[in-house]
C-alpha positions in Angstrom: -17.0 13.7 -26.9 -15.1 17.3 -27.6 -18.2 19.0 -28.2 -19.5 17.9 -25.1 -16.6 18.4 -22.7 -16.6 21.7 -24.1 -20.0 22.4 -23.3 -19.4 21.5 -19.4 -16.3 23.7 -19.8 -18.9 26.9 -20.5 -21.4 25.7 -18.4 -19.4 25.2 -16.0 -17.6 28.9 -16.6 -21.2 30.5 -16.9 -21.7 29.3 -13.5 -18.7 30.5 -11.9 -19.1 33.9 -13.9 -22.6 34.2 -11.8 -21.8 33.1 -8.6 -18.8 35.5 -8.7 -21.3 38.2 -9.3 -23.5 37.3 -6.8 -20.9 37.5 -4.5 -19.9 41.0 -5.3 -23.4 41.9 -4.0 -22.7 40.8 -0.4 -21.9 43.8 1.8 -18.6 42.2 2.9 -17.2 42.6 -1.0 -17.7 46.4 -1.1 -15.0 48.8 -0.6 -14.5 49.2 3.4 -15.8 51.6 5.6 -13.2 52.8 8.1 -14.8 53.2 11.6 -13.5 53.3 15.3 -15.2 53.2 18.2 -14.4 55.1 21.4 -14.5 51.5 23.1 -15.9 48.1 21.9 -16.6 46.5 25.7 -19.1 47.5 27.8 -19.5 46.0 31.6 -22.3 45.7 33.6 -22.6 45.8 37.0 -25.1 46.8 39.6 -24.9 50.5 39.4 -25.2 50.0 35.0 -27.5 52.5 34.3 -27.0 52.5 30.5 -23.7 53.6 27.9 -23.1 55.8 25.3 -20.8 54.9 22.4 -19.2 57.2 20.1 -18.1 56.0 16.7 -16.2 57.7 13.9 -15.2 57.1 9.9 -14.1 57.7 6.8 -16.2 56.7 3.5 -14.3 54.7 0.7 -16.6 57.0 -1.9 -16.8 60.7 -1.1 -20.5 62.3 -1.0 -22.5 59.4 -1.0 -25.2 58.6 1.6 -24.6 56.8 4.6 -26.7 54.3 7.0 -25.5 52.9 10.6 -27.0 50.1 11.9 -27.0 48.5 15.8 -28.5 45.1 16.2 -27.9 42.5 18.4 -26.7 38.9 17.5 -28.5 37.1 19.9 -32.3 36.7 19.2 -35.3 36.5 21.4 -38.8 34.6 21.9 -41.3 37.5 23.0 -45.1 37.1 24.4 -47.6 39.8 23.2 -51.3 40.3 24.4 -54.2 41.5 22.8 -56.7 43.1 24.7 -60.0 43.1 23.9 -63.7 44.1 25.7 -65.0 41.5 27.1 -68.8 43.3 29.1 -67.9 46.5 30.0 -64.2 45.6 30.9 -60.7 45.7 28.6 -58.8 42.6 29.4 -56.3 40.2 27.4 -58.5 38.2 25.5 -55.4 36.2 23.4 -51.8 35.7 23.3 -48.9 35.1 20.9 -45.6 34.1 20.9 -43.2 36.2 18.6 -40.3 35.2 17.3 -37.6 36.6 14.7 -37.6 39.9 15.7 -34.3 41.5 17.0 -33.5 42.4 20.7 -32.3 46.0 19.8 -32.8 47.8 16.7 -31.7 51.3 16.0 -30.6 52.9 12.9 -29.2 56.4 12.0 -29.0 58.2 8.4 -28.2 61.8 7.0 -31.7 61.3 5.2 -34.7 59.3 5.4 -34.3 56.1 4.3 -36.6 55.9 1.3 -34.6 59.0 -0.1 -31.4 56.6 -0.1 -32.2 53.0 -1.3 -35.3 51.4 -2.7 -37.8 49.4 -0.8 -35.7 46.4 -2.6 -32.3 47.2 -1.3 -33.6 48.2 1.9 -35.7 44.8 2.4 -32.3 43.1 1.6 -30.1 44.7 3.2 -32.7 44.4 6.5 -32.8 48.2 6.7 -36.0 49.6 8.0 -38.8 48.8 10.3 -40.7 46.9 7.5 -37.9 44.6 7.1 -38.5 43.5 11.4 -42.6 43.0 10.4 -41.3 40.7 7.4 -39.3 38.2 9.7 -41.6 38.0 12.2 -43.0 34.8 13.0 -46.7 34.9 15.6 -47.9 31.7 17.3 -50.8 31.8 19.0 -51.1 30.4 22.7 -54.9 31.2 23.3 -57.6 33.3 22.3 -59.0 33.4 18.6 -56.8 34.7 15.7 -58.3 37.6 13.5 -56.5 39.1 10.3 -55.6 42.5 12.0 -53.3 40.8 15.0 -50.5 40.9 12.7 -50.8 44.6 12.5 -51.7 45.3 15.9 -48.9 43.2 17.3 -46.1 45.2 15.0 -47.2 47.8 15.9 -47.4 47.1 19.6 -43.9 45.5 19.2 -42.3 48.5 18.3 -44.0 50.4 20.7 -43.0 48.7 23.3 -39.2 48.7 22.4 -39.2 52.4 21.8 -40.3 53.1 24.8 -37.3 50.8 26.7 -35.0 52.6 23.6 -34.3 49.8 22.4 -35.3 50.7 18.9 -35.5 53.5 17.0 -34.9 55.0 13.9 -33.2 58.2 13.4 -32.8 60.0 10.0 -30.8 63.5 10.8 -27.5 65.3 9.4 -27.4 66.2 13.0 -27.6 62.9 15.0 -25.0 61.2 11.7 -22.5 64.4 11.4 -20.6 64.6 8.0 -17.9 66.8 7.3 -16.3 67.4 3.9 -18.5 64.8 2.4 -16.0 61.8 3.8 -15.8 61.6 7.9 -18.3 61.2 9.7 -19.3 61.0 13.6 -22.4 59.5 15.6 -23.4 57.9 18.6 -25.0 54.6 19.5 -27.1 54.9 23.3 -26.9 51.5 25.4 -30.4 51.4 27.2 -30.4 49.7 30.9 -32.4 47.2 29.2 -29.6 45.8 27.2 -28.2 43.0 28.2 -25.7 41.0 27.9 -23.9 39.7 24.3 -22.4 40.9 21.5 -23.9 43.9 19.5 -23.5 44.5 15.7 -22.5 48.0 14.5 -22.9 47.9 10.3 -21.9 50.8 8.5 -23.4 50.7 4.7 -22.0 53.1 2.1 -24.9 54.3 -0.8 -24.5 56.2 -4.1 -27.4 56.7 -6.0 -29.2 53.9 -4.9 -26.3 51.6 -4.7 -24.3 50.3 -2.3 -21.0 50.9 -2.8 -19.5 50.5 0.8 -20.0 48.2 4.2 -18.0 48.3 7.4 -19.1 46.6 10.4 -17.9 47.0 14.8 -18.5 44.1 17.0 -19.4 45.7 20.8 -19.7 43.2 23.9 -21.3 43.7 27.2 -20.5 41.8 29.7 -21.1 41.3 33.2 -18.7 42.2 36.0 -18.4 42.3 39.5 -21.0 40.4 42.1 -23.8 40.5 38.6 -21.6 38.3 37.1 -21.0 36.2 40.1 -24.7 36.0 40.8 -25.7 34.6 37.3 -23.1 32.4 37.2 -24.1 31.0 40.8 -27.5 30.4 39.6 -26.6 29.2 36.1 -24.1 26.6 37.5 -25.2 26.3 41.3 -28.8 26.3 41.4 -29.2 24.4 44.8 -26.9 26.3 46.2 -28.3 29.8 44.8 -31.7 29.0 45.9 -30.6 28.4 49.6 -28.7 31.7 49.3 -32.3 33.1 48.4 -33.9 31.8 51.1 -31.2 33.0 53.7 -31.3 36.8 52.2 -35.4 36.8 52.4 -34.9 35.6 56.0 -32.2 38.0 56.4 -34.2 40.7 55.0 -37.1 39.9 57.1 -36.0 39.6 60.5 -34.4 43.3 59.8 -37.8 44.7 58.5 -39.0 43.3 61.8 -36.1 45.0 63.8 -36.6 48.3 62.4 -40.4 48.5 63.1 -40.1 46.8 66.4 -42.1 44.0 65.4 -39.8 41.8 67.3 -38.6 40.0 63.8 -41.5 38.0 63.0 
């Protein structure tokens, strides 16, 4: 009976000994990084044309490599064509539905990525476009599936949110400023395409490989003004939006027909 309590006692101590460890690996138990943002709401409203967010730190190990992340907590479902030539014409010849890949996605670094961490670390840690193509999910909706969609629709994916700016991946001393080897400066840009939420600003720490340092900024955008009022009217009043519709279109209409004397029809 001793021999075997005492064997529950170490098994028991071998487990706690490795999920301790395993812990220590998370981001959150590594030393902090200090950062500050010039301001941590954002607020839409019909004239939003976009922001621009300046955030500053201090590393918790001086000289060691830094990466910035900006992702969004919220996640979207996405529907991607494929063209294809069907006679002598290029048309959409299938469809998928894409899921798991984040709204916004932009990162900044002194150096390029694969300089820093390992393809490992950075698949972990979610750091790099690869890591979006791994989370991905495609359903098809129509057409036939072929074994190159995957590819073309990552690659059209991120296409098509760099060109809103809604991802992009910078690796520049000059875009992520360090002076002395411990504070830094950068800036995060807030396309008109971003909407509203909660945005996720991580700061990870590296020496040699090894992260050694995480901090993290929580940025809303919210809606203010007569955009907030007018998603919250058709959110919560539907009916009562939709009449609203119809009395602006009529509005609208009767002063197009004013203006080029068409007597309002």
């Amino acid at each position: 009976m001793m021999r075997r309590t005492l064997t529950i006692l170490v098994a028991l101590w071998l487990v706690g000994l490795y999920a301790g460890q395993a812990r220590a690996q998370t981001p959150e138990a590594m030393q902090k990084v200090l950062t500050a943002a010039t301001k941590n709401l954002i607020e839409i409203d019909l004239a939003y044309r976009g922001d621009r967010i300046h955030f500053f730190g201090v590393h918790p190990v001086p000289n060691t490599d830094l990466v910035v992340k900006l992702t969004a907590e919220k996640s979207e479902t996405i529907k991607l064509s494929v063209k294809g030539k069907v006679g002598p014409f290029w048309m959409a010849v299938k469809q998928y539905e894409v899921t798991g890949a984040p709204f916004i996605y932009k990162i900044h670094s002194q150096n390029p990525l694969s300089e820093i961490i390992s393809t490992a670390t950075a698949q972990e840690l979610e750091l790099g476009y690869p890591s979006i193509r791994h989370h991905m999910k495609m359903h098809l909706l129509r057409g036939e599936a072929s074994p190159d969609d995957q590819d073309t629709l990552f690659n059209g994916l991120i296409k098509l949110k760099e060109k809103l700016n809604l991802y992009n991946i910078v690796e520049d001393p000059q875009r992520l400023q360090v002076t002395e080897g411990k504070l830094f400066k950068h800036y995060f840009q807030f396309p008109p395409a971003a909407t509203e939420g909660q945005y996720l600003v991580e700061s990870f720490c590296f020496e040699k490989g090894e992260l050694v340092g995480y901090g993290k900024d929580v940025i809303e955008i919210k809606k203010v003004g007569i955009e907030n009022w007018l998603t919250s009217t058709s959110q919560n009043s539907p009916l009562f939006f939709g009449i609203l519709a119809v009395i602006v279109a009529i509005v609208a209409g009767l002063g197009v027909g004013m203006i080029f004397k068409k007597g309002g029809h």
